[in-house]
C-alpha positions as CSV (number, residue, x, y, z in Angstrom):
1,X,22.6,5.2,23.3
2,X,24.4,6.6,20.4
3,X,23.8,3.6,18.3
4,X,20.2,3.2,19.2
5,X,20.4,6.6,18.2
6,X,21.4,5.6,15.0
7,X,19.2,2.9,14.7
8,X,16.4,5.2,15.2
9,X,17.4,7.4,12.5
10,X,17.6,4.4,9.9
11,X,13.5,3.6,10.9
12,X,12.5,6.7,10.6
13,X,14.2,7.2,7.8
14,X,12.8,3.9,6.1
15,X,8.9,4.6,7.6
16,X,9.1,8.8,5.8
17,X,9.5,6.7,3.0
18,X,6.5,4.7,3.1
19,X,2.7,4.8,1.8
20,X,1.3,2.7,4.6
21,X,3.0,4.3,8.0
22,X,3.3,7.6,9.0
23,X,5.9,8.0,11.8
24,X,7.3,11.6,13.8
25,X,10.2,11.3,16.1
26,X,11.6,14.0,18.9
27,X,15.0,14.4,20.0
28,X,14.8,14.1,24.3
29,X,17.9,16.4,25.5
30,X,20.3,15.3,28.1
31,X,20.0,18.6,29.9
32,X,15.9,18.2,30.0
33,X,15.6,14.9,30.5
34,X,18.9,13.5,31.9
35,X,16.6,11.3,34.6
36,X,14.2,10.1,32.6
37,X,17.0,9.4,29.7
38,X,19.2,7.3,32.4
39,X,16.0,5.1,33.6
40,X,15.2,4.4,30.3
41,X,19.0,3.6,28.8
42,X,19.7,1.6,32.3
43,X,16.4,-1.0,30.8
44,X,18.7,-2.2,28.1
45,X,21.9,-2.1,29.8
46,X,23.2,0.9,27.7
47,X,25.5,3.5,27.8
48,X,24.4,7.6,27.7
49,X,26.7,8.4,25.8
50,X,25.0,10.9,23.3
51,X,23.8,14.7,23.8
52,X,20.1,13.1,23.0
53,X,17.6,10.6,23.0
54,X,15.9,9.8,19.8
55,X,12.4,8.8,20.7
56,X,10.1,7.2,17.5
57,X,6.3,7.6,17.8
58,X,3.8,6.0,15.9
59,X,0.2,5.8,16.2
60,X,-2.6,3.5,14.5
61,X,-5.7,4.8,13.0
62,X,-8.1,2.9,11.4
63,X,-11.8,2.4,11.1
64,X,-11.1,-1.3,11.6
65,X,-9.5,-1.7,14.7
66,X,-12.8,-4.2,16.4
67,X,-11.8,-6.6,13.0
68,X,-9.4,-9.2,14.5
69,X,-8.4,-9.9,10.5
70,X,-7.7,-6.7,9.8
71,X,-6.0,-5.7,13.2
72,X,-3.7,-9.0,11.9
73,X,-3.0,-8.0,8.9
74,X,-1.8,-4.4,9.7
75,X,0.7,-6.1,12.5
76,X,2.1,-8.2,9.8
77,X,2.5,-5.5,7.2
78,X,4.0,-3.5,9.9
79,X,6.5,-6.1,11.0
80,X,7.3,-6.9,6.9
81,X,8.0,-3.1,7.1
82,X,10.2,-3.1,10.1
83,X,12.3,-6.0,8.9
84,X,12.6,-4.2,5.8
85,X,15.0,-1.1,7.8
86,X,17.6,-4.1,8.4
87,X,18.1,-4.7,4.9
């Protein structure tokens, strides 16, 4: 979990930065949310071995939602911008 911790920080960092997305994130603590926390981790076959869950939220907005094209194009410019967080 630690390094999907990490990882987590590195896309949010990368997203603050851009024009296009806007992005929030919220630290889920082990003492809160120790069930929900294991669940999750135990999907991917992880470890908990952090204080925290970073959790990454983003939502879409736009007037053009109903336009297939559009819809498209803001999946691809998304992914171009996700890609980008590797580099």
């Amino acid at each position: 979990m630690r390094q999907v911790n990490r990882v987590s920080t590195a896309i949010v960092g990368h997203f603050v930065e851009s024009p296009n997305f806007a992005i929030s994130r919220t630290a889920l603590s082990t003492l809160n949310y120790s069930d929900m926390i294991t669940e999750a981790v135990a999907t991917w076959g992880g470890t908990v071995d952090d204080d925290h869950m970073l959790v990454v939220r983003m939502v879409v907005m736009s007037p053009y939602l109903d336009d297939e094209l559009a819809t498209e194009t803001l999946l691809e410019e998304f992914i171009v911008e996700l890609a980008a967080c590797r580099e």
